[in-house]
N, C-alpha and C positions, 0 to 999 in steps of 0.2 A: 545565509539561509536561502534555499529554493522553493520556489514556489510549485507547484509541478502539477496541472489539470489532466486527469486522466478519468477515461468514461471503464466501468468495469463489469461485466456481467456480472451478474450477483452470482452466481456460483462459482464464481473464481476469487471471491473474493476472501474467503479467511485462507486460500494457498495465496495470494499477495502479498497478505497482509505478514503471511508469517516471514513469507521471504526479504518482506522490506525491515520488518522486525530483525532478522536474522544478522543482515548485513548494517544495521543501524539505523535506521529510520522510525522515526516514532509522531503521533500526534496526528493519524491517518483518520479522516472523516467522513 
């Protein structure tokens, strides 16, 4: 498991969210 600190504008963030969804990621906060 990775740990991974990223700062995001909040208007990028549900296109992130879907793209790390997409490829496998989950459990995003």
């Amino acid at each position: 498991m990775k740990f991974i600190i990223a700062v995001i504008k909040p208007f990028k963030l549900d296109e992130v969210r879907e793209a790390l969804s997409g490829i496998g990621i989950a459990g995003m906060t």
